[in-house]
C-alpha positions as CSV (number, residue, x, y, z in Angstrom):
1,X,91.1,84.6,112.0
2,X,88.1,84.9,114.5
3,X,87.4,87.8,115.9
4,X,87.9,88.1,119.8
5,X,86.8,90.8,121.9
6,X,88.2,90.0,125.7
7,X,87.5,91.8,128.5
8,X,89.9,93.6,130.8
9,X,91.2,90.7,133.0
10,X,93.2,89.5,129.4
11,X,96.9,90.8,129.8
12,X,99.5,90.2,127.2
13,X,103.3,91.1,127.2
14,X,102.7,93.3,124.2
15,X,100.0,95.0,122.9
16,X,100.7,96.3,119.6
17,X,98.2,98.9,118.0
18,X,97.6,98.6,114.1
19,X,98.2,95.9,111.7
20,X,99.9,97.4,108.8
21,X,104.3,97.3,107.7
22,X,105.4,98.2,111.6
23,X,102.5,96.4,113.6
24,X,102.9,93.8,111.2
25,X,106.6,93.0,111.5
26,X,106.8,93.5,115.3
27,X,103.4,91.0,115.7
28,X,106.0,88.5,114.0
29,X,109.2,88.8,116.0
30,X,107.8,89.5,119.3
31,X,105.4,86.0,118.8
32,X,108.1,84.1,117.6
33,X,110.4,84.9,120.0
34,X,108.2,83.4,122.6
35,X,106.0,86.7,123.8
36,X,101.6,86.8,124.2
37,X,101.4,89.5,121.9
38,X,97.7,91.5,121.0
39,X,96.8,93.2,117.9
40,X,94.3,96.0,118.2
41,X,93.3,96.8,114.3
42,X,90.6,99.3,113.5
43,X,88.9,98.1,111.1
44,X,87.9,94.1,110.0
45,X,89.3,90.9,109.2
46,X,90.9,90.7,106.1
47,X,93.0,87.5,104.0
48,X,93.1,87.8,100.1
49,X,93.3,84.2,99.9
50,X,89.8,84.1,100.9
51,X,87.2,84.1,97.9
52,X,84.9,86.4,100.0
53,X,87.9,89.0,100.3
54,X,89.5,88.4,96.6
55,X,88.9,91.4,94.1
56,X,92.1,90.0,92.2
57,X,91.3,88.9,88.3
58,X,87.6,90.5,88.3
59,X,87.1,92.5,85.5
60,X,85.8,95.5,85.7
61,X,82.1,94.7,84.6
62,X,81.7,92.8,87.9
63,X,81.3,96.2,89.3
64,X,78.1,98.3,89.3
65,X,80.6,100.8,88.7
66,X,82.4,99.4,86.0
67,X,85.4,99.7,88.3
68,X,85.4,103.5,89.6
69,X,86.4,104.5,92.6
70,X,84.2,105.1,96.3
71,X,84.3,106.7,99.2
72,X,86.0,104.0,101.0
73,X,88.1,102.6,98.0
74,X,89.0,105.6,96.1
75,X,91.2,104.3,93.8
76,X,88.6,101.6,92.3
77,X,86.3,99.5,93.2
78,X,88.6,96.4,93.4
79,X,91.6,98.3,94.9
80,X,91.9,96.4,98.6
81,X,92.5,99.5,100.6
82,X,89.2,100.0,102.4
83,X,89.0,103.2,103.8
84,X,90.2,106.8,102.4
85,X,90.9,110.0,103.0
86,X,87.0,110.4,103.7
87,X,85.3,107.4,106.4
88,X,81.9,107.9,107.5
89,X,81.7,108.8,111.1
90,X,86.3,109.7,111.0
91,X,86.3,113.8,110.7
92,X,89.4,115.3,110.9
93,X,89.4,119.3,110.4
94,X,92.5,121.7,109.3
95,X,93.4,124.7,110.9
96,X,93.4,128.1,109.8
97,X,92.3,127.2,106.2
98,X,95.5,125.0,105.6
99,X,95.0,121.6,103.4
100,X,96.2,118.3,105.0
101,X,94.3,114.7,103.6
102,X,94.3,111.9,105.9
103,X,93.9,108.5,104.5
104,X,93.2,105.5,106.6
105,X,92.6,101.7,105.7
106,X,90.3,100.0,108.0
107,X,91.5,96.5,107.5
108,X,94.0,94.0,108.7
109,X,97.4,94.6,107.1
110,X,96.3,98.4,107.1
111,X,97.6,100.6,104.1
112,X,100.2,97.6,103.1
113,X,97.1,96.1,100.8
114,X,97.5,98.7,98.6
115,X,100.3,100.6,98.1
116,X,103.0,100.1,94.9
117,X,105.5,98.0,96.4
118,X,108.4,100.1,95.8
119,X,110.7,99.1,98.6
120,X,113.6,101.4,98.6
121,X,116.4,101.5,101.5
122,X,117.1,105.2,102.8
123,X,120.8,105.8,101.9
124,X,124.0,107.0,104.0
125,X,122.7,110.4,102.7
126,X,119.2,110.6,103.7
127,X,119.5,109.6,107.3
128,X,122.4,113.1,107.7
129,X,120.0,115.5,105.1
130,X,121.4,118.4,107.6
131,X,124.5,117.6,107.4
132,X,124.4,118.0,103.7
133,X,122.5,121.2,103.2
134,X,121.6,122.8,106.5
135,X,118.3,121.9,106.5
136,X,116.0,120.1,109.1
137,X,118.2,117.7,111.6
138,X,119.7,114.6,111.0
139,X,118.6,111.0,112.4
140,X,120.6,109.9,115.4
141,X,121.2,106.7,113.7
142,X,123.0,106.2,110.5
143,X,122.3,103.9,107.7
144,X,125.2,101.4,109.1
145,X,123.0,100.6,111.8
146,X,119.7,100.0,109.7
147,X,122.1,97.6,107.2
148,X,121.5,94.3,108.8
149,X,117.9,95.1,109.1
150,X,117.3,96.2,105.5
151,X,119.3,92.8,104.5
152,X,116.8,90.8,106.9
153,X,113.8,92.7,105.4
154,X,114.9,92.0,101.5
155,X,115.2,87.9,102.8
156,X,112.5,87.5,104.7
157,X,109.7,89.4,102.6
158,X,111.5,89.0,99.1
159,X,112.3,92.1,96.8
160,X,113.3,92.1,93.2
161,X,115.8,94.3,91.6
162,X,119.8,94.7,90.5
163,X,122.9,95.7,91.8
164,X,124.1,99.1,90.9
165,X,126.5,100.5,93.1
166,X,125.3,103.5,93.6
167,X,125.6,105.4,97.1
168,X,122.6,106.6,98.0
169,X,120.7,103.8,96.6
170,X,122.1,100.7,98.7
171,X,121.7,97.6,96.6
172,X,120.0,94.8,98.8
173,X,119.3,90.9,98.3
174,X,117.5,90.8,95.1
175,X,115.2,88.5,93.0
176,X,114.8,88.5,89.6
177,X,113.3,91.9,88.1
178,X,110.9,91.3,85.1
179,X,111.8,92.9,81.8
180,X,110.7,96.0,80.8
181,X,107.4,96.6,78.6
182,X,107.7,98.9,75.7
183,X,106.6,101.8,77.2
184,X,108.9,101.3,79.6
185,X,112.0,101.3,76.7
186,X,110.5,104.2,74.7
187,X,111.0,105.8,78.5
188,X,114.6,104.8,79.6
189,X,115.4,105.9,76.1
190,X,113.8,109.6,76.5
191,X,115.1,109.7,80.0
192,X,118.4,108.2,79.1
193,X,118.4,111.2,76.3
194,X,117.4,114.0,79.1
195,X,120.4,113.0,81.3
196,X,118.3,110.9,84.0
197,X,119.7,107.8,85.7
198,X,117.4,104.7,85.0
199,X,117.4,101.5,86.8
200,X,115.6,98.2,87.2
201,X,112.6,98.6,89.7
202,X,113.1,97.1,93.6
203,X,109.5,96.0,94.6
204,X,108.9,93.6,97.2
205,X,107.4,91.0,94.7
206,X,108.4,87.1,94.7
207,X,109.3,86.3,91.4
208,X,111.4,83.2,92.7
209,X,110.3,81.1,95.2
210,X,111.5,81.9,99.2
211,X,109.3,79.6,101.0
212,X,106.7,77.1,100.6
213,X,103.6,79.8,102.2
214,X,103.7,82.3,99.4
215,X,103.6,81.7,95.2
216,X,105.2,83.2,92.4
217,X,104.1,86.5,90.8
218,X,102.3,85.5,87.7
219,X,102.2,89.1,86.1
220,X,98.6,90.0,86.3
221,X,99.2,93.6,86.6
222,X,96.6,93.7,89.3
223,X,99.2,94.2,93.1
224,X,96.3,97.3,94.1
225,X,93.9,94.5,94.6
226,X,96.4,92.4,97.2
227,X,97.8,88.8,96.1
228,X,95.7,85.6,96.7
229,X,99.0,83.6,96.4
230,X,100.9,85.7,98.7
231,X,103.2,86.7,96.0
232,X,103.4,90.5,96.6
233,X,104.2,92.1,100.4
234,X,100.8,92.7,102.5
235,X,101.3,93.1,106.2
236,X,98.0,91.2,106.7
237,X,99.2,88.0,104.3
238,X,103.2,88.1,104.9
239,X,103.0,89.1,108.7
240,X,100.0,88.8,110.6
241,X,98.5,85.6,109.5
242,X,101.5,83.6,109.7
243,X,102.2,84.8,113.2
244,X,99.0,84.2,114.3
245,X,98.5,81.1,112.6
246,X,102.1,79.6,113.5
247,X,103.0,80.8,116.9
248,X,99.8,80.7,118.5
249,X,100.9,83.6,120.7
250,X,98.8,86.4,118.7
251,X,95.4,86.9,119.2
252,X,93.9,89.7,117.3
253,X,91.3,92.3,118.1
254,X,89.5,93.9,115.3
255,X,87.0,96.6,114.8
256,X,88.8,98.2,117.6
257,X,89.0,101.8,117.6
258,X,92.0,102.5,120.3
259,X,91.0,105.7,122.2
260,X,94.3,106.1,124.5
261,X,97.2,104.5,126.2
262,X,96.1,103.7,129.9
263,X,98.7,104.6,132.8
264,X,99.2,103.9,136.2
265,X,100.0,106.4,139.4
266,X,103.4,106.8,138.0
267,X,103.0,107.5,134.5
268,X,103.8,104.0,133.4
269,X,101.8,102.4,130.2
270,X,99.5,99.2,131.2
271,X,97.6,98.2,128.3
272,X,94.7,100.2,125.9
273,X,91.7,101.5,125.9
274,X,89.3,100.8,122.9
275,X,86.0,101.0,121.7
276,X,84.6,98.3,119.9
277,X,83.0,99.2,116.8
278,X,80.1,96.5,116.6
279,X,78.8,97.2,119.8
280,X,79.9,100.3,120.6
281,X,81.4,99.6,124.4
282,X,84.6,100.5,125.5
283,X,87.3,97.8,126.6
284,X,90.7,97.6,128.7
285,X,93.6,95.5,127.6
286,X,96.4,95.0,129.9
287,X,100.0,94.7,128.7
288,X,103.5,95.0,130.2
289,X,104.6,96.9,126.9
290,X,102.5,98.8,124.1
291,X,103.1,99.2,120.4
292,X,101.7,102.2,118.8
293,X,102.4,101.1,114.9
294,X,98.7,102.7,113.8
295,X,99.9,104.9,111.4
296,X,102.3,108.5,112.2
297,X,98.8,110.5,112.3
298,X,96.7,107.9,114.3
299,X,99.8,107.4,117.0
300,X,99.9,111.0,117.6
301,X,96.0,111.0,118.1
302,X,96.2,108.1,120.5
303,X,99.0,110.0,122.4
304,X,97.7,113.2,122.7
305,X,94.2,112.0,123.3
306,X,96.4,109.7,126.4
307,X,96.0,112.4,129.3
308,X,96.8,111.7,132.9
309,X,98.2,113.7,135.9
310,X,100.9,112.1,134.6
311,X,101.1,113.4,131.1
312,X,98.4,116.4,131.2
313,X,99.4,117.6,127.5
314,X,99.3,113.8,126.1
315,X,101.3,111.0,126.9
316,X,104.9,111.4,126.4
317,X,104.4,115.2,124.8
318,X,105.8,117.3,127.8
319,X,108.4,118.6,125.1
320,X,104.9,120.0,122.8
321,X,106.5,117.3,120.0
322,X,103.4,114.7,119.5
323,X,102.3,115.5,116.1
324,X,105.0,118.1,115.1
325,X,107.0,118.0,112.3
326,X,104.8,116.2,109.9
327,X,105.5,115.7,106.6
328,X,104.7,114.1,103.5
329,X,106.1,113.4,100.3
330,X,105.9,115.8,97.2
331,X,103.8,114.8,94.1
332,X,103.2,115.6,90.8
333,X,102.0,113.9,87.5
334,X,102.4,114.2,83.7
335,X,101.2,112.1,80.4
336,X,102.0,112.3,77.4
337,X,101.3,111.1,74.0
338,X,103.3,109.0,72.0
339,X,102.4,108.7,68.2
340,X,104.8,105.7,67.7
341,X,103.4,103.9,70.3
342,X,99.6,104.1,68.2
343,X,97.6,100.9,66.6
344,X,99.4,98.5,68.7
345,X,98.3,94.6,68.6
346,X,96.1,94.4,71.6
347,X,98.0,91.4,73.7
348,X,98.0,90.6,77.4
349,X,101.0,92.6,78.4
350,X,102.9,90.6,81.1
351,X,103.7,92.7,84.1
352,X,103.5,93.4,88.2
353,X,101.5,96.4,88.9
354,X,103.8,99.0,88.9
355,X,107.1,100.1,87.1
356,X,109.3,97.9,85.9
357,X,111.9,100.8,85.7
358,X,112.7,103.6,88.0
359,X,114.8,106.6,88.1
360,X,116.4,107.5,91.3
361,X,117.4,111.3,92.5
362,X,120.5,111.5,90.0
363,X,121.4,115.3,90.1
364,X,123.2,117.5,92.9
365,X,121.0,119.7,94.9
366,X,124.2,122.2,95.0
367,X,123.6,123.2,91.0
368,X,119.6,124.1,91.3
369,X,117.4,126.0,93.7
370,X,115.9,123.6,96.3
371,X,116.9,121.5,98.2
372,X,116.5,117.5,98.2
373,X,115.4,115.4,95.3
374,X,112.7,112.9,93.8
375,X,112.1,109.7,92.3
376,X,110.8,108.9,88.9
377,X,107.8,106.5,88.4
378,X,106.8,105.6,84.7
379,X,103.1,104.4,84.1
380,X,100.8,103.4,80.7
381,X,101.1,100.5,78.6
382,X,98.4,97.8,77.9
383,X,97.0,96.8,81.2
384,X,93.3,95.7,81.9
385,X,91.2,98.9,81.0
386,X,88.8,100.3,84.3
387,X,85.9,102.5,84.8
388,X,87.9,104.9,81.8
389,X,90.6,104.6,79.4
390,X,93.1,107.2,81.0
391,X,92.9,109.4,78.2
392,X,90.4,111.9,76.0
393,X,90.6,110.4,73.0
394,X,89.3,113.2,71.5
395,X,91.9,115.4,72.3
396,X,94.6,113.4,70.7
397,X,91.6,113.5,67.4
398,X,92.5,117.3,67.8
399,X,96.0,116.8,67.8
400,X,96.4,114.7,65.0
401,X,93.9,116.5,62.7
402,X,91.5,114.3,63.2
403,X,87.2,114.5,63.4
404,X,85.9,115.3,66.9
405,X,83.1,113.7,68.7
406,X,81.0,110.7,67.2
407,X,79.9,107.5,69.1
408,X,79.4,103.8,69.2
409,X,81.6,101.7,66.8
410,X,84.0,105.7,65.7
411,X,84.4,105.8,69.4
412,X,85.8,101.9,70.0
413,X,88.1,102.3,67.0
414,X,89.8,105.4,68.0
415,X,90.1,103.8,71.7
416,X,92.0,100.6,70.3
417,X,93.9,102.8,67.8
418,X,95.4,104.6,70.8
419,X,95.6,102.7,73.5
420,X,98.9,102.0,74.9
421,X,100.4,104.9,73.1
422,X,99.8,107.3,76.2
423,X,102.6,107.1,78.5
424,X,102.6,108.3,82.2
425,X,105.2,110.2,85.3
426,X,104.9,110.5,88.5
427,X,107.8,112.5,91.0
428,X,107.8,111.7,94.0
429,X,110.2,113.6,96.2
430,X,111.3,114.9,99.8
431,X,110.0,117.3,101.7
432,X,111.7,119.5,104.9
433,X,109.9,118.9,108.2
434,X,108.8,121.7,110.0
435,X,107.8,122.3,112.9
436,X,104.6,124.3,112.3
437,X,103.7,121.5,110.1
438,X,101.4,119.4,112.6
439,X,98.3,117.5,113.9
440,X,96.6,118.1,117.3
441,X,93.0,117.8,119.0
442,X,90.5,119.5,117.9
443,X,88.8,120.4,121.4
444,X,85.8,120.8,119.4
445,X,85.0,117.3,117.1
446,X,84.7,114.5,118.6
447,X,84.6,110.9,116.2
448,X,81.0,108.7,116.0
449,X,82.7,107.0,118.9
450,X,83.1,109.7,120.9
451,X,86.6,110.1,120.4
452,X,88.5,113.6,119.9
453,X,89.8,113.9,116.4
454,X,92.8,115.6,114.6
455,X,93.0,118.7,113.3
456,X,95.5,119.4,110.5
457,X,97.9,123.1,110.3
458,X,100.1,122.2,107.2
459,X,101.6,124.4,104.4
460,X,104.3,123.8,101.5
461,X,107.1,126.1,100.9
462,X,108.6,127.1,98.6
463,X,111.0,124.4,98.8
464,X,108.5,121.9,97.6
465,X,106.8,124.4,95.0
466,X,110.2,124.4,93.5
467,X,110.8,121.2,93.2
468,X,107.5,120.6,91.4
469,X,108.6,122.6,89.0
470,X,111.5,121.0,88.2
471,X,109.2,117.9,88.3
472,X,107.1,119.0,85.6
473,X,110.3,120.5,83.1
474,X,111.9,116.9,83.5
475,X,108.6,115.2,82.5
476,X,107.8,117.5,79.8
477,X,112.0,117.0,78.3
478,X,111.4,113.1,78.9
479,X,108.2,113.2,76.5
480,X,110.0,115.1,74.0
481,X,112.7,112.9,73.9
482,X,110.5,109.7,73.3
483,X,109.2,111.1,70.3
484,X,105.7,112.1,72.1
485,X,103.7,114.8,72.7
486,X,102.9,116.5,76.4
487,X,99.1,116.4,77.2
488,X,97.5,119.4,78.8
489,X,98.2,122.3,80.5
490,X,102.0,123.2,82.2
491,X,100.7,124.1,86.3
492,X,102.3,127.8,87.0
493,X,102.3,129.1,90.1
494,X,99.0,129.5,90.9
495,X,98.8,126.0,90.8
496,X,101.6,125.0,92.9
497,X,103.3,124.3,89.9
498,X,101.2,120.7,89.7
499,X,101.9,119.6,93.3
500,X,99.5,117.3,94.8
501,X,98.1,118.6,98.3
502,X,99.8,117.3,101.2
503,X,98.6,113.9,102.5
504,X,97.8,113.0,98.8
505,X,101.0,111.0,98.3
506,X,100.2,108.9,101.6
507,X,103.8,108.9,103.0
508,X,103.0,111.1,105.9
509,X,105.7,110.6,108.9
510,X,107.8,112.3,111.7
511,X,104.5,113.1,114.1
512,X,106.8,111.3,116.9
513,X,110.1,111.6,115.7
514,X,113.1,110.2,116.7
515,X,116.0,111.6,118.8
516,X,118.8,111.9,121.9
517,X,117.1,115.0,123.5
518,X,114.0,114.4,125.1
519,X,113.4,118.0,124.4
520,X,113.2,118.1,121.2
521,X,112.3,114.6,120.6
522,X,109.4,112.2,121.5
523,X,111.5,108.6,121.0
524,X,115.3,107.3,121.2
525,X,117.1,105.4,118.8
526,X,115.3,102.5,119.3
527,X,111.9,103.9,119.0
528,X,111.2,104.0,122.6
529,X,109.7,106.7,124.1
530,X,111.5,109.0,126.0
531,X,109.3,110.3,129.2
532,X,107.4,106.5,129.3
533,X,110.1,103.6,128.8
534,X,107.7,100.7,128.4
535,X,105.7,102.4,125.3
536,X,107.3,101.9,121.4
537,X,106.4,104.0,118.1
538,X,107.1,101.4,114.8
539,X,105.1,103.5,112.4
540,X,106.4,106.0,110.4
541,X,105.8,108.6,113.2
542,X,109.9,108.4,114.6
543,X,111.1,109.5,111.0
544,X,113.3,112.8,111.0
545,X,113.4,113.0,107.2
546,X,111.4,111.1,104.9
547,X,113.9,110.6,101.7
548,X,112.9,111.0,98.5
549,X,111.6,107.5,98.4
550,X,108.8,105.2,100.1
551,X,108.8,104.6,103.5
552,X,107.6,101.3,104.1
553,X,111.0,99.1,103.7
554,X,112.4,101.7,106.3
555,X,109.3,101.2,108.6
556,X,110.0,97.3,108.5
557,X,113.8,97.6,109.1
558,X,113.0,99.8,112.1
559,X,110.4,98.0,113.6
560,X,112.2,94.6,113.4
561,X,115.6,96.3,115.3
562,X,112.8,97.8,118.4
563,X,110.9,94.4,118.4
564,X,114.6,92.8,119.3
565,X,115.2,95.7,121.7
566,X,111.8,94.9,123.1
567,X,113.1,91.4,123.5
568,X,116.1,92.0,125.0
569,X,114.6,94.6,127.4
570,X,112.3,92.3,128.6
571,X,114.4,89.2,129.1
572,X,116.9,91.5,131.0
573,X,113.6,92.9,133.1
574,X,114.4,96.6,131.9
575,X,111.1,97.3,131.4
């Protein structure tokens, strides 16, 4: 895709801001459905199929880092998300000594060229949380109305997975699921043994053929690093290049950091205003309807930066909502050592990267003391080693009785003698949105291109502390019940009981949420907003309630029922 940077005479039907899950799907349906459409990404071009963007099947000592980690790829050097909570030149700040991270990718597909694949439907249950148990409000749609979009979703993009039958977990329109690694068994069996539901995974990973564009997963363990064959979901490589390379209707704009949403005398939206990033000028777009699908945090910042005589607090934010009620999923880790699991024959262990197995929220929030729940993800086994071996080797020494300390041939010995044998959980779970959880303008920061950033006001409560907790005492029961051995310290209360700061999880939503009263509410039921008719949200910004599970396959089932709206709207001229 060639870049294009067009001055303001272009006008499009829709400009859509952002490239990642919601961008991505709406850039699709709009274009095929016969509309111009724009898409304004932030940061560059990006197409894993290219051998001048692949990281996929490098091994670690083609890094001068031996694969760790940097500032703008802080999960490894070969992970394809290119930004971070930290960009040179992006500040945010936090208010009143409160933690919020921020992480942006600054690429096309956005955030979808890294993240796990877990592609979980919300349930009946997690779209009426209030109902339930008081807390929080419900969504003013119901997961009857998301249905046909979560079955279009699971077609289209292709998810693997079984049939259960359980409520709250809606089965979908699977593929085959891969088999479960040995870690994996010497999990279900300790969970299994703890009282915890385990299932086959559902990650949006081909392992059949769908369509003659995209190939077959071939278990290299390595979906961080974004498919070359297509075979795992990426906004940029499932969404965004097919539209623009099929329709012809898509022309995309990148390095283009969008300062606001331009109005006219009466409020209305007409197109964008950006600064390009190479040259550092600012451009207009024209448009008869804009997308805001850059991320819950970046949408808000676009609105609120978006004043007018028309909107003096931010566009669409007379009800003081932009940015409220932002939220992110709960986190917290635990390893453990499994002695069974030791001197294992070194083999290339076939796999997607991430679980094969998962444990849905299987107990009732009635019986304990906080409300909502949390997934189970199980990690460890004998994938390609990185920049460290994800364990102290000498500490399980320690535990077995064993010398301490040594070097060169002791040191590769003990590493081969134990790798594979440390096994690894992660909860993620749902958290209550709250008002006084939210980004705004800092009237004091401004970015390097001159635009006002966020500031963050965020704090747990006691909700979420508690739920860590519970977290960790699973985990810890799970271990003991695979015949291992927990590794380090139990968090207390000082610690948060182990829960990652907010932001960490990258799940953040609900900075625009969705709603019938424009009063308490930025967007209707079909993400539109409320004060400026002609202006969509398809990020995760409209979520009321997060779920305890990711938000992605939610994101794409909303934005593909707005981008039909938009459709219909348009062909009816009510917008």
């Amino acid at each position: 895709m060639a870049l294009q940077i067009k001055e303001t005479q272009d006008s499009y039907d829709v400009i859509i801001v952002g490239s990642g899950a919601g961008g991505g799907m709406a850039s699709k349906i709009l274009s095929e459905a016969g509309l111009s459409v724009a898409v304004v990404e932030a940061g560059g071009d990006f197409d894993p199929a290219k051998e001048e963007d692949r990281t996929q099947l490098r091994p670690p000592w083609e890094s001068p880092r031996r694969g760790a980690g940097t500032k703008i790829r802080p999960f490894g050097d070969f992970d394809q998300a290119i930004g971070g909570w930290e960009i040179d030149g992006e500040p945010y700040t936090r208010k009143d000594g409160t933690q919020f991270d921020w992480f942006r990718s600054r690429m096309v597909g956005g955030r979808t060229n890294h993240w796990g694949r877990i592609s979980l439907r919300f349930g009946p249950n997690d779209f009426k949380r209030a109902s339930i148990d008081g807390m929080g409000h419900d969504w003013p749609i119901g997961y009857e109305v998301l249905k046909p979009y979560y079955d279009k979703v699971d077609k289209l993009i292709g998810i693997f997975g079984t049939k259960e039958g359980l409520h709250n977990e809606p089965d979908g329109f699977f593929l085959p699921p891969p088999k479960p690694r040995l870690h994996e068994l010497y999990y279900k069996m300790g969970a299994e043994k703890t009282g915890v539901k385990v299932i086959p995974s559902r990650m949006s990973i081909v392992t059949k053929r769908i369509n003659q564009e995209r190939g077959v997963c071939y278990y290299c363990n390595q979906c961080s690093r974004s498919c070359q064959i297509y075979a795992d979901f990426s906004s940029s490589s499932c969404l965004v290049i097919p539209a623009h390379k099929n329709t012809g209707r898509v022309d995309l704009y990148m390095n283009a950091m969008v300062r606001e949403v331009t109005t006219d005398d009466e409020g209305r939206a007409t197109g964008v205003l950006y600064v390009n990033k190479e040259d550092r000028q600012e451009y207009r777009i024209k448009a008869k309807v804009v997308v805001l699908a850059a991320s819950a945090c970046s949408s808000a910042r676009i609105l609120l930066n978006s004043k007018s005589p028309q909107h003096p607090n931010g566009l669409g934010n007379s009800s003081d909502t932009v940015g409220r009620y932002l939220h992110d999923s709960t986190g917290a880790d635990r390893m453990g050592f499994v002695p069974k699991l030791m001197n294992r024959k070194i083999y290339n262990e076939d796999g997607v990267g991430g679980l094969h197995l998962y444990s849905p929220w299987w107990l009732d929030n009635k019986k304990l003391d906080f409300p909502r729940g949390y997934h189970i993800e199980v990690w460890g086994g004998l994938g390609m080693p990185s920049y460290g071996f994800g364990f102290n080797h000498n500490y399980l020494n320690e535990y077995l009785g064993l010398p301490v300390g040594g070097y060169g041939p002791k040191i590769r010995e003990e590493v081969r003698q134990y790798y594979g044998a440390v096994v690894g959980m992660s909860g993620r779970g749902e958290s209550i949105a709250l008002r006084d959880n939210y980004c705004e303008i800092d009237p004091n920061v401004v970015d390097e291109f001159g635009i006002p950033v966020l500031r963050f006001h965020y704090k747990w409560s006691d909700h979420e502390r508690k739920q860590a907790k519970h977290m960790h005492d699973t985990f810890e029961q799970i271990i003991e019940n695979m015949g291992g051995v927990v590794l380090g310290q139990k968090p207390g209360a000082d610690q948060n009981y182990g829960l990652h700061t907010p932001g960490r999880i990258i799940h953040e939503v609900g900075t625009t949420r969705m709603g019938d009263d424009p009063k308490t509410s930025v967007v209707n039921r079909f993400e539109q907003m409320h004060e400026v008719d002609n202006v969509f949200i398809v990020d995760g910004g409209p979520f009321v309630s997060q779920a305890d599970k990711n938000p992605t396959w939610t994101i794409l089932a909303l934005a593909w029922r707005t981008s039909d709206y938009i459709v219909e709207a348009l062909k009816k001229q009510n917008i």
